[in-house]
C-alpha positions in Angstrom: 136.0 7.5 164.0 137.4 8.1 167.2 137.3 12.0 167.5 136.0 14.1 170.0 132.7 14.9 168.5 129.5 15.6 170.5 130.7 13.8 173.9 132.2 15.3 177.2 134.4 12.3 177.1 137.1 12.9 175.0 140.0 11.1 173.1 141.3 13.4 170.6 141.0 17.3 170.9 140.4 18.0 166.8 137.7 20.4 167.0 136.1 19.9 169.9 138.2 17.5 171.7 139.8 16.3 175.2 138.4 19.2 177.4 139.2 20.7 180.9 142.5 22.2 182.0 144.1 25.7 182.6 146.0 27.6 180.9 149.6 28.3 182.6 150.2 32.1 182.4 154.1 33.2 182.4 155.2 34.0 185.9 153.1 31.4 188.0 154.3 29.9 190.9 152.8 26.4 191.7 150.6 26.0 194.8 151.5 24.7 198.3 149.6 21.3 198.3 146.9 21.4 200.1 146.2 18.7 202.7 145.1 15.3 201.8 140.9 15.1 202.8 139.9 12.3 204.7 138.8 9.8 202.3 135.4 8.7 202.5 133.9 5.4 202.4 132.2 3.3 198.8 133.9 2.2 196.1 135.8 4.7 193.9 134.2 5.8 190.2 135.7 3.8 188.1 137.3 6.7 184.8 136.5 6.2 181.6 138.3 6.7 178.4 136.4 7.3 175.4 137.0 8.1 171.7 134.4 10.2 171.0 134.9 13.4 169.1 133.4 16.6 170.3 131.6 18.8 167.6 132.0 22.8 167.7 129.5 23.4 164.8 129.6 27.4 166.1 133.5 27.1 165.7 135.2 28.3 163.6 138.9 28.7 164.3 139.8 30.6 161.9 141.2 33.1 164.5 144.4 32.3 166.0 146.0 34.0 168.6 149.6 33.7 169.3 153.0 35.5 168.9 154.0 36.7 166.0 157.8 36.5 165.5 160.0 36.0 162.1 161.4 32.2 162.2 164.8 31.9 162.2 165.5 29.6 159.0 162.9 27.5 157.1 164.4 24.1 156.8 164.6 23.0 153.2 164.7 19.2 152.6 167.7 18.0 150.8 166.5 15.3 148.3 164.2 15.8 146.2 162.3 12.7 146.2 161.6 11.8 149.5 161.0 14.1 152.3 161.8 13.2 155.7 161.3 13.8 159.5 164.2 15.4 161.1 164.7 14.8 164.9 167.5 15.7 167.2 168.9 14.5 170.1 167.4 15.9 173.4 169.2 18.4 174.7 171.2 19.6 171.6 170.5 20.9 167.7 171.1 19.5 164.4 174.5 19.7 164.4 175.6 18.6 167.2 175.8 21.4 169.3 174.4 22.1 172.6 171.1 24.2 172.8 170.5 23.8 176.5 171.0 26.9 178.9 171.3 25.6 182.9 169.2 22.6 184.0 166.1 24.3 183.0 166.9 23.8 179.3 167.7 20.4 179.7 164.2 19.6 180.8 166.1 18.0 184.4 164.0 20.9 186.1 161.9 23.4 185.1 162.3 27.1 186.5 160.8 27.9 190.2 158.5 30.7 188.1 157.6 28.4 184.8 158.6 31.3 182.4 158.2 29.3 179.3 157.6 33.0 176.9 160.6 32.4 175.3 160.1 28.6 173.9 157.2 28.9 173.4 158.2 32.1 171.4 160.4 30.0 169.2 157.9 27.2 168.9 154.6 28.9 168.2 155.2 29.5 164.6 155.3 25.8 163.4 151.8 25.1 164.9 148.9 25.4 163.5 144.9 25.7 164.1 143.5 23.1 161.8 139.7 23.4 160.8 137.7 20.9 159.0 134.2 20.5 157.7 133.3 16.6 158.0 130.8 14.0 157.1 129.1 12.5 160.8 126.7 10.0 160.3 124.3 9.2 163.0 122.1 6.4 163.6 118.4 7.6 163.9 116.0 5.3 165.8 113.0 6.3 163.9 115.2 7.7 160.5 117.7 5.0 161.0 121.3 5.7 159.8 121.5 9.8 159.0 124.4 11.6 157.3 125.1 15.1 157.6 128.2 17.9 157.9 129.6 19.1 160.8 132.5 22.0 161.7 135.5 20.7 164.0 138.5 22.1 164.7 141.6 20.2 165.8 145.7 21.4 165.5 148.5 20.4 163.4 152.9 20.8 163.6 154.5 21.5 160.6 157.1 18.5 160.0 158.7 19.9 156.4 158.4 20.6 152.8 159.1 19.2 149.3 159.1 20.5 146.3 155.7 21.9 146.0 154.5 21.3 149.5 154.4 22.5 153.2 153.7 19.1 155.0 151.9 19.0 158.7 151.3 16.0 161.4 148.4 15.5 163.0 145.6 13.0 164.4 143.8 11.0 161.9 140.7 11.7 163.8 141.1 15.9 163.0 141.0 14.8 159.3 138.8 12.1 158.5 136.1 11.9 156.9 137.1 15.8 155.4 134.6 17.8 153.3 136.5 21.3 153.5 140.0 21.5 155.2 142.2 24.5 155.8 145.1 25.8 157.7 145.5 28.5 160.1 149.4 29.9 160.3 150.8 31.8 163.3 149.8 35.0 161.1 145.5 34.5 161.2 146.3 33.3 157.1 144.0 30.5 156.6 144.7 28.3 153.5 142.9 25.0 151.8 144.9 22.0 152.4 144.9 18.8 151.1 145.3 15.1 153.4 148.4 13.1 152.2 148.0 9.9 154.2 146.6 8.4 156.9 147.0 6.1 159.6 143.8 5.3 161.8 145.3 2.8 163.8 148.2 5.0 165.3 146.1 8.0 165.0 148.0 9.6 162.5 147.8 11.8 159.6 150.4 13.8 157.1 148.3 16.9 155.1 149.7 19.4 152.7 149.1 23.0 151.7 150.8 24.0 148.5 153.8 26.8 148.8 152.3 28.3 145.9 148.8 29.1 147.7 151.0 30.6 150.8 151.6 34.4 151.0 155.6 35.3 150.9 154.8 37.5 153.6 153.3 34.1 155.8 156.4 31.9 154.7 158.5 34.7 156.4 157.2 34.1 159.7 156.3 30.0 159.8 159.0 27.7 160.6 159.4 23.8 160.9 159.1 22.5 164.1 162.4 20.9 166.1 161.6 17.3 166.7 163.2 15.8 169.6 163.5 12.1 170.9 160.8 11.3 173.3 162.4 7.5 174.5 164.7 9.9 176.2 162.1 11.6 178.6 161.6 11.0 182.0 158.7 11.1 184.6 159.0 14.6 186.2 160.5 16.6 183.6 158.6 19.5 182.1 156.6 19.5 179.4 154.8 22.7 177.3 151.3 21.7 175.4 150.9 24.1 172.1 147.5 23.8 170.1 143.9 25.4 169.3 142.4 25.0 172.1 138.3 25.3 172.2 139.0 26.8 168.7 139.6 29.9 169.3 143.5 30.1 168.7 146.6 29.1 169.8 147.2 28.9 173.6 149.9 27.3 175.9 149.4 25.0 178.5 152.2 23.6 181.6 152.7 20.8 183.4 155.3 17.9 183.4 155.7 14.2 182.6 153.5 12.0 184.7 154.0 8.8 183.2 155.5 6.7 179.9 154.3 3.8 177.9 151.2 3.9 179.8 148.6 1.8 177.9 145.5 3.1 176.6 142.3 1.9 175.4 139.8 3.6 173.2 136.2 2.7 173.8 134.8 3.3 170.2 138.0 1.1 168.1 139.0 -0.8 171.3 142.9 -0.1 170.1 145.6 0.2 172.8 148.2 2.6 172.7 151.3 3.8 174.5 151.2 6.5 175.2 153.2 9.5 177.5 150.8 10.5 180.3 151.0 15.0 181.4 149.3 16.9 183.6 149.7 20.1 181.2 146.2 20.9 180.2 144.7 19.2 177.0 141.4 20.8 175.8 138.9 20.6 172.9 140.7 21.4 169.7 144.4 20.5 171.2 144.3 17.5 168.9 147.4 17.4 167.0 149.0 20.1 168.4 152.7 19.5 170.4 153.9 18.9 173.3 157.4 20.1 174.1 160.3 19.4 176.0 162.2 22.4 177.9 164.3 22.3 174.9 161.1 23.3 173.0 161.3 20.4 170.2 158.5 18.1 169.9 158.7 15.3 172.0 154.7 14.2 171.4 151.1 14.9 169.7 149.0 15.6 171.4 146.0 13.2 171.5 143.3 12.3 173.9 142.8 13.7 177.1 140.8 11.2 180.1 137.9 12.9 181.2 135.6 12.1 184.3 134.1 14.3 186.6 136.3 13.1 189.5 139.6 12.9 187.1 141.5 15.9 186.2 145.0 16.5 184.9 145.5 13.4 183.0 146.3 14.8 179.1 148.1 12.3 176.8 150.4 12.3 173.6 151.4 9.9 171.6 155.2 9.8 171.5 157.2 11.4 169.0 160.1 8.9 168.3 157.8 5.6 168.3 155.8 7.1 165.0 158.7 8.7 162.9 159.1 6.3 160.8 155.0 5.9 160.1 155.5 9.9 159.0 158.1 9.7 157.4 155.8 7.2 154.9 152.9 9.5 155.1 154.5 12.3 154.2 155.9 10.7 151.0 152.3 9.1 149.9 150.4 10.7 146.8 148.2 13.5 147.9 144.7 13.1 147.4 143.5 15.0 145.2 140.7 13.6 142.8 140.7 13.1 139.2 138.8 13.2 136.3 136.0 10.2 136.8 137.2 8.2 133.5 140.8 8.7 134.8 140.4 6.9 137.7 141.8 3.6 139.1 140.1 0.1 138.9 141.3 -2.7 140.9 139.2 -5.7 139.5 137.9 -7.2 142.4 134.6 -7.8 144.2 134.5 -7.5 147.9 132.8 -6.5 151.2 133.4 -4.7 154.4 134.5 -6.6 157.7 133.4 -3.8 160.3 134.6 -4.0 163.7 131.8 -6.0 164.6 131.9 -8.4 162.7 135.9 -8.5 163.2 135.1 -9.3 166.7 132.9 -11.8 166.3 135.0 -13.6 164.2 138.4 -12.6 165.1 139.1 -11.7 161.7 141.2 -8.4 160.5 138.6 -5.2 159.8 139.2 -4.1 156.3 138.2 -4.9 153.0 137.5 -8.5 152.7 138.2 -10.0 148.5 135.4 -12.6 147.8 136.3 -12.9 144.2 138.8 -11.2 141.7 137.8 -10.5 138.5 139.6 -12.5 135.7 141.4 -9.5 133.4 141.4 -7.2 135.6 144.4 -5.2 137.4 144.1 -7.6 140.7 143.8 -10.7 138.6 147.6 -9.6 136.9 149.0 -9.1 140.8 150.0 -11.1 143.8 146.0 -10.5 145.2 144.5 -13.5 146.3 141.0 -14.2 147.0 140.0 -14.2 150.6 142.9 -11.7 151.5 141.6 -8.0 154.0 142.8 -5.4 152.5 143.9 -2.8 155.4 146.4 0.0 153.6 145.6 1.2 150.0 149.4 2.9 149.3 149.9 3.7 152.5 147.0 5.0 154.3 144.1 3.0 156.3 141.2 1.3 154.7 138.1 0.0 156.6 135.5 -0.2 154.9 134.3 -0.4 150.9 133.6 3.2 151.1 137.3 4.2 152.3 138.8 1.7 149.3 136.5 3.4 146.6 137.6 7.1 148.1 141.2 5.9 147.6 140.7 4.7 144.1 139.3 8.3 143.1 142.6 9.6 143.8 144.9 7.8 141.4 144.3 6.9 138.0 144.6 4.0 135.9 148.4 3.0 134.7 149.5 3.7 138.8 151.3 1.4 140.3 150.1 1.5 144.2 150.7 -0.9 147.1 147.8 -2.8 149.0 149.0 -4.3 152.5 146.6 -7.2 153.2 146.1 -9.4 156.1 146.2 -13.3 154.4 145.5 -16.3 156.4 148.4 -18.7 156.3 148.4 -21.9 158.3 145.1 -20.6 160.3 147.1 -17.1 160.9 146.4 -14.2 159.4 150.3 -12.6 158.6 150.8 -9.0 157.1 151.7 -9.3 153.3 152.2 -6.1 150.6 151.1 -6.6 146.9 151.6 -4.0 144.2 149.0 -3.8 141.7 149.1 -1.6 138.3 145.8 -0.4 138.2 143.3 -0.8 135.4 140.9 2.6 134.2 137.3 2.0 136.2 134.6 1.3 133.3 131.9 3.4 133.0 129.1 0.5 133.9 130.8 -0.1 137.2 128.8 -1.2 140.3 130.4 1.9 142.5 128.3 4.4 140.2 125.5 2.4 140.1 124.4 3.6 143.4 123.9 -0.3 144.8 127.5 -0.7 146.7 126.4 1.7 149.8 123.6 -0.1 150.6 125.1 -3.6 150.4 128.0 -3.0 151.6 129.8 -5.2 148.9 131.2 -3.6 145.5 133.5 -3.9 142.5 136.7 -2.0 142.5 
């Protein structure tokens, strides 16, 4: 888990996240730069970038402070089936026409006084304030490893709707590992949502409140969020950073594009990323919110802010266009909501988690690692193959045991679902996707027993 939780140093901003930065009020005018001091002698501190997620257990963002405004339209999707991501070109709307007003609007300059009011007018009501009660676990010298619940708060866009569903983006690290999650809308309405699907290694995540659970009077005022094309950016334009910062609500942040596909590494999964590089101001609880263009669509998510005493003004997003097609999947998975215990899913398989650790040390895949497949069973009838790491259960990231048996509690037996595996071919490990119709989980099975937790291998 690679949130902000309990550490100054900051990759995500869910509840307590990337800290720092100001808050741009409407009407500033930017500082003459001051003159260069004389630099001093030693070697320069070296920044680091860390994944750790900070905790506001006192938090709890259920306040959000923004303008209220009625939303223009609310963007229904057309088919029925399968919901997707709608971007438009930079610069223009839907259909073709030209939204921009003066240079300003094309993001090619921002205005000498940075009066953003009214994009961010038009933008504010498709983000939300996103708070989550989690599961940390801690290792304990003397107690060894501890488990115990924690508040965060993080921020999410909403992306679109389907037949029975609102659908929000955010950072996998806002979400995992969820007890209790609910959504804040621009009107202080706070409603339980559930988590659709997940992607930990882009830092991803699709979650769903029901339309029926939303007030008519909310729906009036919430709109879908414009998203733009981010490959189209360029260092120096102007950028406008929209999420629940600290927790306590929705506030703005300014600043412009410092830098593209630059390469990050996180120091708790040791994943790189590209990702686009602002000065605007990325605080705890920021995590998931957006980041604009001048056009005010979405050209990014906000994700992890670098933080070091000697560092400041270094916020980063990951970019809108390279992950559409990730959401676009997500937002189509099953949501996860459990069912009845002798309803649920049964794969047939015994197996064991490779950690990151152990990944490492043997340059293997982290996942779920099959050790044997259970003649009869649902694998057993599939393309499954012993010795294949399972990494996706339909859709979403799996890493450990734990994360397959939370999966299987969400679908029941007769489902067909989609594992992606990592199989080793000719001393390679290549990506391969088998469907598997699952089986109904027995009543005797090991994951009840209580034994799988402790070591660390189960059946499924």
């Amino acid at each position: 888990m690679y949130e902000d939780f309990n550490n100054s140093n900051i990759y995500d901003n869910s509840s307590s996240e990337d800290n720092g930065g100001q808050m741009v009020p409407n009407g500033f005018i930017p500082e003459e730069p001051k003159k260069p001091k004389k630099k001093k002698g030693g070697a320069r501190k070296v920044a680091l970038l860390t994944a750790a997620a900070l905790l506001f257990g006192a938090v709890s963002g259920s306040t959000m402070v923004g303008v209220n405004m009625l939303a223009d339209y609310f963007n229904q999707q057309q088919n029925p089936t399968r919901t997707e991501l709608t971007t438009v070109p930079a610069g223009g709307t839907d259909d073709g026409s030209d939204s921009s007003s003066g240079d300003a609007a094309s993001g090619t300059q921002m205005s000498a006084t940075l009066d953003v009011s009214s994009i961010v007018e038009k933008a504010m009501p498709s983000v939300v304030a996103i708070n989550n009660r989690m599961v940390v676990e801690s290792n304990n010298w003397f107690f060894g490893p501890q488990q115990y619940e924690a508040d965060s708060a993080g921020s999410g866009i909403i992306i679109g709707q389907n037949d029975t569903e609102l659908l929000i983006v955010t950072n996998n690290h806002v979400v995992e590992n969820s007890e209790d999650l609910s959504v804040v809308f621009i009107d202080n309405t706070s409603v339980n949502a559930s988590i659709k699907g997940t992607d930990a290694d882009n830092d991803l995540a699709v979650i769903a409140v029901k339309l029926a659970d939303i007030p008519a009077d909310t729906m009036s005022q919430i709109a879908i969020a414009v998203m733009g094309d981010s490959d189209s950016l360029k260092v120096g334009q102007g950028v406008i950073a929209i999420g629940n910062a600290l927790g306590y609500g929705q506030s703005v942040t300014v600043g412009y594009v410092s830098a593209l596909d630059r390469a990050v590494q996180t120091s708790e999964d040791g994943i790189t990323r590209d990702l686009i590089q602002t000065d605007a101001a990325i605080n705890p609880g920021n995590s998931g919110g957006a980041l604009l263009n001048m056009d005010g669509e979405v050209v990014g998510i906000n994700s992890a802010k670098y933080s070091d005493t000697s560092v400041e003004g270094m916020g980063y997003a990951i970019p809108i266009s390279a992950v559409k097609d990730i959401i676009n999947d997500l937002m189509n998975v099953k949501t996860r909501t459990e069912v009845a215990e002798n309803r649920q899913g049964y794969l047939g398989i015994q197996a064991l988690t490779i950690d990151q650790a152990y990944a490492n040390t043997f340059g293997m895949p982290q996942g779920v690692y099959v050790y044997k497949i259970t003649e009869g069973g649902a694998a057993s009838k599939s393309d499954l193959k012993e010795k294949d790491i399972i990494t996706k259960f339909d859709g979403s990231t799996v890493r450990s045991m734990e994360d397959l048996q939370q999966m299987l509690t969400y679908y029941e037996g007769g489902d067909t679902i989609t594992l992606t595996v990592q199989r080793l071919e000719d001393g390679q490990y290549v990506e391969r996707e088998v469907q598997i119709t699952l089986d109904f989980r027995p009543a005797d099975d090991a994951v009840n027993s209580g034994n799988a937790q402790n070591s660390g291998n189960s059946q499924n």
